[in-house]
Structures are given as structure tokens and as C-alpha cells.
C-alpha positions in Angstrom: 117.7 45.3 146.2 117.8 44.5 142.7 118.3 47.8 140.6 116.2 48.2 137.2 118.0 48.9 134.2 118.4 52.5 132.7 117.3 52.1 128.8 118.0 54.8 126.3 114.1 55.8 124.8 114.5 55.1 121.0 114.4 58.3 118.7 110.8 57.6 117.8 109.6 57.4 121.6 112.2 60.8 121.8 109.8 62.6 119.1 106.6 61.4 120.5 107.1 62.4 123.8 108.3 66.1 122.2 105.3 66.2 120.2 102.9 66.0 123.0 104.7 68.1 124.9 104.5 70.8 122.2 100.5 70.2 121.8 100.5 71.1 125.1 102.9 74.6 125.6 99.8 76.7 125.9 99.6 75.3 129.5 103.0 74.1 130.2 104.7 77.5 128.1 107.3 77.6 125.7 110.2 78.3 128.3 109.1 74.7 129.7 108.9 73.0 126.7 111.6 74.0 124.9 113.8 73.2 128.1 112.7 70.0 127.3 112.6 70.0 123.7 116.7 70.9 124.1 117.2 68.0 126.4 115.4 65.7 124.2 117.6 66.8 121.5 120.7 65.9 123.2 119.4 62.2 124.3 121.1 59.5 122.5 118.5 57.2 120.6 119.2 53.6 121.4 118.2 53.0 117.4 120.4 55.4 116.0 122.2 53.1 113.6 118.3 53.0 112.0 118.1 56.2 111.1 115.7 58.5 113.0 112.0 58.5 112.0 111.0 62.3 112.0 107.6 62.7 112.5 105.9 63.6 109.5 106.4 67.3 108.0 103.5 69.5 108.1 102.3 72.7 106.1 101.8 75.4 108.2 101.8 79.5 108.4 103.8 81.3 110.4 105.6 84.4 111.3 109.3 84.6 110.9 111.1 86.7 112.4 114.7 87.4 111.6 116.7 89.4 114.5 120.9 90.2 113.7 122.7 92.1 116.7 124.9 94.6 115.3 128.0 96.0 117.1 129.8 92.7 118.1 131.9 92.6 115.4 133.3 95.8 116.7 133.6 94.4 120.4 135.7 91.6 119.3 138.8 94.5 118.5 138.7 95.6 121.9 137.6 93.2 124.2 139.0 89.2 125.0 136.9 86.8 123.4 135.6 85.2 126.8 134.0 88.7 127.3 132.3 89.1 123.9 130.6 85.4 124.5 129.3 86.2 128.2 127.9 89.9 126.9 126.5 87.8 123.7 125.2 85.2 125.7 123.6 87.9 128.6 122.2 89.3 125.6 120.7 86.9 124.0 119.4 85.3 127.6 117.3 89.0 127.2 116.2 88.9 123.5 115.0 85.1 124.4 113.1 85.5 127.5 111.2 88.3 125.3 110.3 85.6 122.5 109.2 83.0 124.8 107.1 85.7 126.5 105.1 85.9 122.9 105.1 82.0 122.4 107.7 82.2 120.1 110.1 79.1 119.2 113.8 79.3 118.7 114.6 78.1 115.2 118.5 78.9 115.5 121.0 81.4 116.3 123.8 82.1 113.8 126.5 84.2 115.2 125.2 87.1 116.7 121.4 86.7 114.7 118.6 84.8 116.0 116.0 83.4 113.7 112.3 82.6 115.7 109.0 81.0 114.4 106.0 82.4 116.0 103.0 79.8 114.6 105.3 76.4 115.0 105.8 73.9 116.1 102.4 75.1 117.6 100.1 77.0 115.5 98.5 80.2 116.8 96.2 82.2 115.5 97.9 85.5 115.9 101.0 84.4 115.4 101.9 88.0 113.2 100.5 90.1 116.2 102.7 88.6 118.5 106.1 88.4 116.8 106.0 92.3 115.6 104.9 92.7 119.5 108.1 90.5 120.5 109.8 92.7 118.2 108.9 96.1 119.9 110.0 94.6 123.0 113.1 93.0 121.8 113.8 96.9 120.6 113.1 97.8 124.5 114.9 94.7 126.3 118.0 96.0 124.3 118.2 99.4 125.1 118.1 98.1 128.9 120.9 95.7 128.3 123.4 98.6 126.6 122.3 101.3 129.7 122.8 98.4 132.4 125.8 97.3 130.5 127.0 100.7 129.3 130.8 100.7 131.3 131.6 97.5 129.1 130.2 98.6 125.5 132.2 101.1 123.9 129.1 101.4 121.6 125.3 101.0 122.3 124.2 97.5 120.5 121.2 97.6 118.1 119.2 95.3 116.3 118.1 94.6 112.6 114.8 93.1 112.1 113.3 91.2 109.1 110.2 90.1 109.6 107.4 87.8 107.3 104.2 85.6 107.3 103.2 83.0 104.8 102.9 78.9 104.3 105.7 76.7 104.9 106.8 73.4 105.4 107.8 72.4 108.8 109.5 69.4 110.4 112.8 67.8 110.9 116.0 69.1 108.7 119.3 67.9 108.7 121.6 65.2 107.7 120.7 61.2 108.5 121.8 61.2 112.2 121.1 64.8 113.0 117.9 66.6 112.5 116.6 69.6 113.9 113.2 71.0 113.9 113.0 74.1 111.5 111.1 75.0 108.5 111.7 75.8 104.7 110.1 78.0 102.4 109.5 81.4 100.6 108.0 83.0 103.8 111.6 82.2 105.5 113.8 83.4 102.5 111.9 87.1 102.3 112.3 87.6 106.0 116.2 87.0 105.9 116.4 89.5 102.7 114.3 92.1 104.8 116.5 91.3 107.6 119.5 92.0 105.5 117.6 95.6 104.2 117.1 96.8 107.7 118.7 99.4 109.1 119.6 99.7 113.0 116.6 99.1 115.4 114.7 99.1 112.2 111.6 96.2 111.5 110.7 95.5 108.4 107.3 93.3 107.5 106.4 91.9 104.5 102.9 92.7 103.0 101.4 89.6 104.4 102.3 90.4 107.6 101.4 93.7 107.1 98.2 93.0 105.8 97.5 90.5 108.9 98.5 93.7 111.3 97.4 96.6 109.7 94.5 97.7 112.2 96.6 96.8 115.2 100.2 98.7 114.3 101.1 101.6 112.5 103.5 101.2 109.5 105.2 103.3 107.4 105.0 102.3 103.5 108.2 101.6 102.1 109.4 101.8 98.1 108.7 98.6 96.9 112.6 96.4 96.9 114.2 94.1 94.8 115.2 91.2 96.7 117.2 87.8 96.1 115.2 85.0 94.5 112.3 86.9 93.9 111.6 88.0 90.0 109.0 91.3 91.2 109.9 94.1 93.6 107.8 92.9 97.2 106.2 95.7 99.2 108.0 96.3 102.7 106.3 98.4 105.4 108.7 99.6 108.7 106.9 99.4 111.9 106.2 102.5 113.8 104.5 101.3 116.8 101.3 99.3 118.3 98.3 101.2 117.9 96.8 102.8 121.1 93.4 101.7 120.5 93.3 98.9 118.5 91.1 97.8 116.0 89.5 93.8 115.7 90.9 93.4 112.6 87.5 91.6 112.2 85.1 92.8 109.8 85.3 94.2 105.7 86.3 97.8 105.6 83.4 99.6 104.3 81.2 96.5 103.6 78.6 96.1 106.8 75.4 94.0 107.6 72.6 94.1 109.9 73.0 91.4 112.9 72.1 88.2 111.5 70.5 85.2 113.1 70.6 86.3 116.5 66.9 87.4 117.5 66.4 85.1 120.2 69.9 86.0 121.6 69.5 89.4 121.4 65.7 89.2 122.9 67.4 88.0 126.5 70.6 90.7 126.5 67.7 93.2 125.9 65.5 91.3 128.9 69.5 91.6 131.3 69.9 95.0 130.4 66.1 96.0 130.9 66.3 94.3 134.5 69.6 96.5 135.3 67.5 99.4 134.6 64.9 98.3 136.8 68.2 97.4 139.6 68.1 94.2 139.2 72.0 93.1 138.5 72.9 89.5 137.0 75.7 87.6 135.3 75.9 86.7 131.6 78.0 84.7 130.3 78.3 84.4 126.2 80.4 81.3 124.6 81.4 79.9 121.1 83.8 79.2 118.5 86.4 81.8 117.1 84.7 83.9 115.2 81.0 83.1 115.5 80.0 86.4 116.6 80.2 87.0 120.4 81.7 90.0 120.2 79.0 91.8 117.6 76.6 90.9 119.8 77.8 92.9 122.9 78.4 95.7 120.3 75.0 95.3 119.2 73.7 95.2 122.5 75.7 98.4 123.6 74.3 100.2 120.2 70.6 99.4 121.1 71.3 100.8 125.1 72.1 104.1 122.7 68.9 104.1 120.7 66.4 103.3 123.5 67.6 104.8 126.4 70.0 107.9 125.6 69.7 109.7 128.3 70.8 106.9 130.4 73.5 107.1 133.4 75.2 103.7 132.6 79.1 103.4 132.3 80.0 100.3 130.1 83.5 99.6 129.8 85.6 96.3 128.7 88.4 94.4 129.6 90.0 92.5 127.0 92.6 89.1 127.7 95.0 88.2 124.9 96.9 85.1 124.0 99.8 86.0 125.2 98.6 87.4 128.6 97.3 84.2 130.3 100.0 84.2 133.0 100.3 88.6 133.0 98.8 89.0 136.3 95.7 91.1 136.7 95.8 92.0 132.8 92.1 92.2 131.7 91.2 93.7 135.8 93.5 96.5 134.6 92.5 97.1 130.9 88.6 96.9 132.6 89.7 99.9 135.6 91.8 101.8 132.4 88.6 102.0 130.4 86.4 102.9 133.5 88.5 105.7 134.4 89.1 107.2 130.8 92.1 108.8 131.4 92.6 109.8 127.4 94.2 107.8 124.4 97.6 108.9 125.0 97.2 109.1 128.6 101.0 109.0 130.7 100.7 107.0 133.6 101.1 110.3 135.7 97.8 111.4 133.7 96.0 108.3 135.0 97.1 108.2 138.2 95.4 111.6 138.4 92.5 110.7 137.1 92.5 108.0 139.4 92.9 109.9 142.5 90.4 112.6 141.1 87.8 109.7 141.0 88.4 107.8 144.2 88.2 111.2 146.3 84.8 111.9 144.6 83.5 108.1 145.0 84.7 107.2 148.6 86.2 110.4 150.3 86.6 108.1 153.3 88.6 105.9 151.7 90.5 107.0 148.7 94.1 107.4 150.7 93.6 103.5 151.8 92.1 102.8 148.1 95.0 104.2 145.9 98.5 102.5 146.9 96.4 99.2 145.9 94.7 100.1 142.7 97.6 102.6 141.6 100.2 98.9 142.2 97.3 97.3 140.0 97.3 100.2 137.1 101.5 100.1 138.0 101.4 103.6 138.4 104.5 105.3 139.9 103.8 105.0 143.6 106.6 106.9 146.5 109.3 104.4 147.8 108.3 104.5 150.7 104.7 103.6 149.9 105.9 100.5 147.6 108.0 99.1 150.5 105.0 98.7 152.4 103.2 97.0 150.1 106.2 94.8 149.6 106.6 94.4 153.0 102.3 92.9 152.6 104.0 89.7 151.3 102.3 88.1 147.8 99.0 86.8 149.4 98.2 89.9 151.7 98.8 92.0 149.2 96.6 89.7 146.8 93.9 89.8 149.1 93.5 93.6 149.8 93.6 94.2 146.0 90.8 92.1 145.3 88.9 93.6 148.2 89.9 97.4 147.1 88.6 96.9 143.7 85.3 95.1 145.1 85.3 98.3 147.3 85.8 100.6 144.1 82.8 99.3 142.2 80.3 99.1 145.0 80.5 103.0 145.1 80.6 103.4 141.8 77.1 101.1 141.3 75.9 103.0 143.8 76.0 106.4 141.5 76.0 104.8 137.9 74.7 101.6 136.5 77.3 99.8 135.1 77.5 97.0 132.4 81.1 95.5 132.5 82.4 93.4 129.9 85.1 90.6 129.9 86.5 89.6 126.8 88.2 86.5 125.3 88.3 85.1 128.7 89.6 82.1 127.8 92.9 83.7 127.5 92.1 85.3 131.0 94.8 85.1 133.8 93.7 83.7 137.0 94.0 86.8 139.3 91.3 88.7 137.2 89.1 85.1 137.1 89.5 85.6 141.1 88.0 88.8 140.6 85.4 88.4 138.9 84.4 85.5 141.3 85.0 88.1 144.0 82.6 90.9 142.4 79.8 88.3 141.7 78.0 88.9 145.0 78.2 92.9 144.0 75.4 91.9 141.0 72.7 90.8 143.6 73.2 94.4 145.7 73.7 96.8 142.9 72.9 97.7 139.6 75.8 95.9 138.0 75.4 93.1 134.6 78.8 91.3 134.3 79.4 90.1 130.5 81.6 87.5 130.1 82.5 86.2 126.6 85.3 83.2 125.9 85.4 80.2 124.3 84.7 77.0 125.9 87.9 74.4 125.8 87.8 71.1 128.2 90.5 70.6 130.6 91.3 74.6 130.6 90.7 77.0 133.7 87.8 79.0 132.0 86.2 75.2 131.6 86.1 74.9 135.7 85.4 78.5 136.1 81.8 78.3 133.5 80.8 75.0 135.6 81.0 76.6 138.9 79.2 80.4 137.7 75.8 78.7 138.7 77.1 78.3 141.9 79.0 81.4 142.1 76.6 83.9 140.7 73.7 82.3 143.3 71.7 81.1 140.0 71.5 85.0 138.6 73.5 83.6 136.0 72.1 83.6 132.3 74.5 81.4 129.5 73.8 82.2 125.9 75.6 79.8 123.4 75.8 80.8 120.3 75.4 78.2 117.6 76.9 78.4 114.1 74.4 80.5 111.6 71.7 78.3 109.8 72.2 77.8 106.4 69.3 80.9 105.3 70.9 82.8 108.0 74.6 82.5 106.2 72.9 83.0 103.0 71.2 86.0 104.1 74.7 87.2 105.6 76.9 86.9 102.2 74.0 88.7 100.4 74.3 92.0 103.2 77.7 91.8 102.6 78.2 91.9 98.8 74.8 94.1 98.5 72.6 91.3 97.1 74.9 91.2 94.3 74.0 88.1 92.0 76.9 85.1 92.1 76.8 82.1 90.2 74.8 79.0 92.1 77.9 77.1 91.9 80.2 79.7 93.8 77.5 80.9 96.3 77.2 77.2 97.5 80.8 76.7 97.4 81.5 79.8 100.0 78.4 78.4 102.1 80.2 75.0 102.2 83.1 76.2 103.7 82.2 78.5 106.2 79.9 76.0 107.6 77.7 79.0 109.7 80.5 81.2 110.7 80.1 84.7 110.4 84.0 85.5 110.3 85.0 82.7 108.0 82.4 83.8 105.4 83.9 87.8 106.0 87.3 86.5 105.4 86.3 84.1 102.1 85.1 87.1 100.8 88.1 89.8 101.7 90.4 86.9 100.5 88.1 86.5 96.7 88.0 91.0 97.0 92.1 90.6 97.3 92.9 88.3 94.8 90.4 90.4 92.5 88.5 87.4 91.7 85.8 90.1 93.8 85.4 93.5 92.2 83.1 95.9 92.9 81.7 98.2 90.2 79.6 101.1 89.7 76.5 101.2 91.3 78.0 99.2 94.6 77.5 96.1 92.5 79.9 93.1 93.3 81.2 91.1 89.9 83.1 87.9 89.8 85.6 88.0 86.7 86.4 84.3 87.3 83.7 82.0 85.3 84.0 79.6 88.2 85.9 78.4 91.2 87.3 74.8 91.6 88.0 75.9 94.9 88.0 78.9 97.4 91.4 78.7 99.6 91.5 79.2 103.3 92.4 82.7 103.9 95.8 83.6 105.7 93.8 85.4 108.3 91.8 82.1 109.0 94.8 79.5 109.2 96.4 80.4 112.3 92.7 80.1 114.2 92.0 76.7 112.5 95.5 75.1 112.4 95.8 76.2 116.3 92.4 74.3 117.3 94.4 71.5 115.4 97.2 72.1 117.5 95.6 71.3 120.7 94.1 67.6 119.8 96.1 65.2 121.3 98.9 63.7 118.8 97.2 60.5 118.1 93.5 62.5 117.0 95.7 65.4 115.2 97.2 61.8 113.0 94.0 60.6 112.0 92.3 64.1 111.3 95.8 64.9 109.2 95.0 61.2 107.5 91.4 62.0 107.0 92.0 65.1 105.7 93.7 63.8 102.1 90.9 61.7 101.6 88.3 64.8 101.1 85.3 66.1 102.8 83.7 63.1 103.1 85.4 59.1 103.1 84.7 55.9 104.3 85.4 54.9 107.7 86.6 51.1 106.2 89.2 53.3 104.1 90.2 55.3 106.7 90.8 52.9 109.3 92.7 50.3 106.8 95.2 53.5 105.7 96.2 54.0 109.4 96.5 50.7 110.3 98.9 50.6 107.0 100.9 53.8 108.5 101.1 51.6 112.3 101.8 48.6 110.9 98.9 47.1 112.2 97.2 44.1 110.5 93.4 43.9 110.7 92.2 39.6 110.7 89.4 40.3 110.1 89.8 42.8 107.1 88.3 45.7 108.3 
């Protein structure tokens, strides 16, 4: 049997194959690819005499995040050197698993620091909310390793933290025959001096970051510093902790406007809700793009229920997925069964499960001793031993199964006292034991009094895509789908004057914003937080907005909009993301001739016939 021939992939196959491997670690994750990224790395490119071809840097904004581990040093006086690299290394194998969990990228470790990129190689568009998250749980990963770890370490370990958003450029670094992927800029530089300025199990942000995560964390203000390379003091905030109750971060702080463009929307929610009044349960299911106002109008929607009907028994509650969730199991099921039970803001878990027991012996007396073990595992409330050895003892699917039923269980008593409207956001970040669920509580809408609300974006070739084809099916056609489209031109117009009070802007300007928010209630918010930051917007007496700029030769994308539009970049396939980065230097509008003759130029391709 003849045997084939192993042959080494050149560099440039290497990259390509890393690349779409990296447009894809929203579904593979970040442990898997950078597994392979590493292993990649190490292959030896048939073509190395050639030089490597990188592929081609890109500007991006991320989050850095500088960690340092301090207390080492002093280990290396009292213990052998083999023992300081396995505790470093155990330590580290912690601090990692903790990044990866965020969608963070390992730049580098130097020594006993590690430096990670949350918004590269793939962008994401809460890239700051994840790494200061990553770095509360770095803080709590570390504390675990000195207690488990506590006979070997004659002191407990702690961390320093510097942490900072901004533009960069990012792509391979190194010397001729070794490149790595990493990136350089300010952003980076400001987030090792903050790093250096930290004391133990202290984070420091810079303002950007800051500014990206102010109505999701608590800070504490810091004196403004005097750091390396920069010629003004910078502004440095500590962080305290993630807020309880989050805000959107969506939205202009004391700047509001009446729902626009969304009459005939809002005319069927009103139709849903006035059926589940009259009984009559359904499933709705909301779509479109970040930011195009899906969430306002369930808000809206749950403001109206308040004007027409207050004296109405309905309990509304939400569950919420997030990025970084989509593999947490049960997450939005047990943020929705959190804010059913209302156990308090600051609620301990021994609070909630006795709120939770309270409720289930007033809903289903007959049942609430078979009912809690399962929903108390689901809340991961502190159950007895002896109690969570028989759920172990269920096995994964059992134990699956009966949770799914017990929650069905729950919510059929409780539509039988209380009309409920439950809402599901951001499910296309959903995990797929609460998508189970919801397919398991659909037949519950056409017994009781219960409208499901389901808002997500739609993306092809994701779960949430095969989950919105089969709801006709699933929901038994009571199933209503409300796409929302990007504003109309008058509609955006009519938007940016409630916002800025009717205030009068130069033609010019006006048209410029409309341009570039192209119908999209949250870009044209942000254009105009971004023009009110930069003073370019000020508002003077009488609630009147003035520009002090004569004109604009252009309006920038906002921080708070680059991580939503690079990540949406992120996800074409490497060959579309090529011609979109190609098409993109040429301006808003090109000809295809031009277009198609520059890449064929970048492939070496020649055209016969010209074109």
C-alpha cells in the first residue's frame, strides 16, 4: 500500500487556516482555538527561507488588560525552583481558564504577569464589560488557589491589575522568522503604567473603559496620575464591584424621546397583550440588528400595560443571556425565575431560597417538597448533602429532564393565579438548556394566560437561526414575528430632533449624522453622546443644543459603537471580511471594475479580459 507523503503547510496556508479559525471562536470558543492557534504557532513552514507573509494588520479597539502576580519573588527564597514553576504554572492554569471564560486572548506572559486582549484577534462588542468581569473573577480564582494551596505559600498571592480600552493596531510582531500575534499602541502603554500604579488585588481602568462601563460597575474616582509617555495627568478609576442591577448603558443620560417609528409594531404587542387579558396566551418573537430598538419596545409595551390597565394582576419579569454565557447552563431560565421571585437587590442565596420555598408552598402545596431540590439546584441554592447526592445520583439527563418539567410545573400554577408576560432577552447569546425550555413551556401559552417575548438577533448558521424556523411549528401557529426594520429617513430625522430638543443644526451636519446611522436608533444616540463628549455638542440655557464647530468633515464612529460593528465584521468568513476591508478604502461608494481589478492585484490574479 503506497503511503502518501506528509507535507509541511506553508506559513501562508498556517495563517489562513488560524484566521478562520478565529472568525469562528464564538462557536468553537477560545480554549479550542487557541489550542490550535499554539499548535499552529509551533508548525514549521515549509517556505520559511521566504519570509512569512502575516496577514495584513488591522485597526481595532480593545480592552487590555494587564494582570502581575505578586508574591513569587518572595517564594523563590524559600522554596526549590521546580516548586515555584509548578505553583506558577497551577496558577496561571486558574487565571487562564478565567480569561478564556470571558473570550479573552492570551497576548503573553512575562514572568509572573500576564497581558490579555479582550476585542482581538476577534472583535466583540463588550469587550470592556467582559475583561473588568474577568478581572473580578481573576481576584476570586486567586483567593481559591492561596486557601487550596495555603500549606505551600508562606504568604497569600495577590494580583495587580491595569486595565484600558482604545484603538490599536493589531497583527503579527516580531523579527523575520518569528512573529507572534499581539498588538501596539497607546491603549496598551496606559494599561501597563496603570498596571504598574496598582496596588495588591487592586484594578485600575482608564477613563475609556470607565466611560464604556460606568452603568454596569461601580468605580471609585481616583486623583488624576502622571504617567510615562503621556504629557497630561490621565483619569484612573479603581473598580469596586459589578453593579447588582445593571443599567443598558443604552440611551443619553437625561436626553429622552417619545418611541419613534414603531406604530404598527406597537399596534400588534398592544393586540398580544389585549388577547392575554381576554386568556388567550401566544408567543412573540421580536428580531433585528444591534441596536435597532427591540428592547424600547418591550419597555414601551410594559409602560402602556401601566397606563391602561393599573389595576391589573400581571407579573412580567425578564431573563436576560449575555455574550459570554452561551455555554452557562440554564443562565437566562435562572435570571427569568430570580426576577419572578423578587427575592430583593441584595438578596443572599439563603434569602432566595426562602422566598422560593415561601412561594412554591403557597402555589402547589402538593408539590413544593418534590419542586424545590430541582429549582433550588437551578437557582444553585445551598441544598443538604444528602439531598445533592440524590440528585447526583439522577445522572446528567434525568436530572435534565425533571428540571425542565419542574419549571413547566412551576409556571402552570403560577398562570393559573396571575397572568404572566415573560420576557427573553438577547437570545441569540441564549444557552441551549434555557432554548429547551422555552420549547418546553410553549404548549403552557395555549392553556393559560401566558405571552412569551422573545427578542435576539437573527444570525445564519447559529442555534437561535434553527430555533426561529421551527417556533411556527413549536408554538402550534400562536406565534406572531415582528421584524423590526431600520427607521425611515423622517423617522430618524424626527428622532435626532426629540433628542437635541428641536435644536437647529446646520443642513450639512444634520445630513451627515443621518448618513451614518443609516436608521438606527442607537447609532444616532451614540453620534450624538460622542459630538456632547468631545464638546463639539453643548447645551445652553434654555435646553438649547449649540454646535461650536462651523462644520464637520466627518463624524467618527463612537467607541461604544466599534466593538458592535467590528464584531459583525468579525464573523464574515475571511475571504468576504478581505474584500469589505478592500472596499472599505475606496469610500462609501466605488466601482465594482475598480474594486475587482485592486483584488485581483492583491491575489495575483490576471483578468484577460480586463475587467
Amino acid at each position: 500500500m503506497k503511503q502518501e507523503a506528509f507535507v509541511t503547510p506553508s506559513r501562508q496556508e498556517l495563517e489562513a487556516a488560524l484566521r478562520v479559525l478565529q472568525a469562528h471562536q464564538q462557536v468553537l470558543g477560545p480554549e479550542v482555538v487557541d489550542t490550535i492557534r499554539r499548535a499552529l504557532a509551533g508548525a514549521a513552514p515549509a517556505d520559511a527561507d521566504r519570509g512569512p507573509a502575516a496577514p495584513p494588520a488591522e485597526r481595532k479597539q480593545v480592552t487590555v488588560l494587564f494582570a502581575d502576580i505578586a508574591g513569587f519573588t518572595a517564594l523563590s527564597e524559600t522554596l526549590d525552583p521546580e516548586d515555584v514553576r509548578s505553583l506558577i504554572n497551577a496558577c496561571f492554569d486558574r487565571l487562564v481558564e478565567v480569561i478564556h471564560r470571558y473570550g479573552g486572548y492570551i497576548d503573553k506572559f512575562i514572568g509572573d504577569e500576564v497581558m490579555a486582549l479582550f476585542g482581538a484577534p476577534v472583535a466583540l462588542e463588550n469587550a470592556a464589560e467582559r475583561a473588568l468581569l474577568a478581572a473580578l473573577d481573576m481576584k476570586k480564582a486567586l483567593a481559591e488557589f492561596n486557601a487550596h494551596h495555603a500549606d505551600r505559600l508562606p504568604r497569600p498571592l495577590s494580583l495587580h491589575f491595569g486595565l484600558n480600552t482604545g484603538p490599536v493596531i493589531a497583527g503579527s510582531i516580531g523579527a523575520r522568522y518569528r512573529q507572534d500575534y499581539s498588538v501596539l499602541g497607546d491603549a496598551v502603554n496606559l494599561a501597563a503604567r496603570l498596571e504598574d500604579l496598582s496596588g495588591p488585588n487592586e484594578i485600575l481602568v482608564g477613563e475609556n473603559t470607565y466611560r464604556l462601563t460606568e452603568t454596569r460597575f461601580e468605580f471609585e474616582a481616583l486623583p488624576p496620575v502622571t504617567v510615562k509617555g503621556k504629557s497630561r495627568p490621565v483619569r484612573v478609576y479603581r473598580l469596586v464591584r459589578a453593579r447588582p442591577s445593571p443599567g443598558t448603558g443604552r440611551g443619553l443620560r437625561g436626553v429622552v424621546s417619545p418611541l419613534v417609528g414603531r406604530g404598527e409594531q406597537m399596534a400588534r404587542l398592544h393586540d398580544a397583550l389585549a388577547d392575554l387579558l381576554a386568556g388567550q396566551g401566544q408567543v412573540v418573537a421580536v428580531t433585528g440588528e444591534a441596536g435597532i430598538g427591540k428592547s424600547r419596545l418591550v419597555q414601551e409595551l410594559q409602560a402602556l400595560c401601566r397606563r391602561e390597565w393599573p389595576e391589573l394582576q400581571l407579573r412580567w419579569a425578564a431573563g436576560r443571556a449575555v455574550s459570554y454565557g452561551e455555554n452557562i447552563s440554564y443562565l437566562v431560565t435562572r435570571h427569568l425565575l430570580v426576577d419572578l421571585l423578587a427575592p430583593g437587590r441584595d438578596a443572599s442565596p439563603a434569602d432566595t431560597a426562602a422566598v422560593l420555598e415561601k412561594e412554591l408552598r403557597r402555589l402547589a402545596p402538593d408539590r413544593a417538597a418534590v419542586w424545590y431540590p430541582f429549582l433550588a439546584h437551578l437557582l444553585e441554592l445551598p441544598l443538604p448533602e444528602e439531598t445533592t447526592l440524590k440528585l447526583a445520583r439522577l445522572g446528567g439527563e434525568a436530572l435534565h429532564r425533571q428540571t425542565l418539567q419542574t419549571v413547566y410545573g412551576y409556571l402552570d400554577r403560577l398562570a393559573q393565579a396571575d397572568s404572566l408576560v415573560l420576557v427573553g432577552e438577547d437570545l441569540h447569546w441564549a444557552d441551549p438548556s434555557s432554548l429547551e425550555l422555552l420549547e418546553t413551556i410553549f404548549p403552557l401559552t395555549a392553556r393559560r394566560p401566558i405571552l412569551l417575548i422573545l427578542v435576539y438577533r437573527l444570525r445564519r448558521e447559529s442555534r437561535i437561526w434553527a430555533f426561529h424556523q421551527r417556533l411556527p411549528e413549536l408554538t402550534e401557529r400562536r406565534f406572531l414575528h415582528l421584524d423590526l426594520p431600520p427607521l425611515s429617513r423622517a423617522d430618524s430625522g424626527q428622532l435626532l430632533d426629540n433628542l437635541l430638543n428641536r435644536s437647529p443644526l446646520p443642513d450639512r451636519v444634520r445630513q451627515l449624522i443621518l448618513d451614518k446611522t443609516e436608521g438606527n436608533p442607537f447609532f444616532i444616540e451614540e453620534v450624538i453622546r460622542s459630538l456632547i463628549e468631545r464638546q463639539v455638542l453643548v447645551r445652553t440655557d434654555g435646553d438649547i443644543w449649540r454646535l461650536t464647530a462651523t462644520s464637520l468633515d466627518d463624524i467618527q464612529i463612537p467607541d461604544t459603537l466599534q466593538g458592535v460593528i467590528m464584531a459583525r465584521i468579525d464573523r464574515l468568513p475571511p475571504e468576504e471580511k478581505r474584500v469589505l476591508q478592500v472596499a472599505s478604502v475606496m469610500g462609501r461608494t466605488f466601482q465594482y471594475s475598480v474594486l475587482a481589478r485592486v483584488l485581483a492585484a492583491e491575489l495575483g490574479l490576471e483578468d484577460e479580459s480586463g475587467e
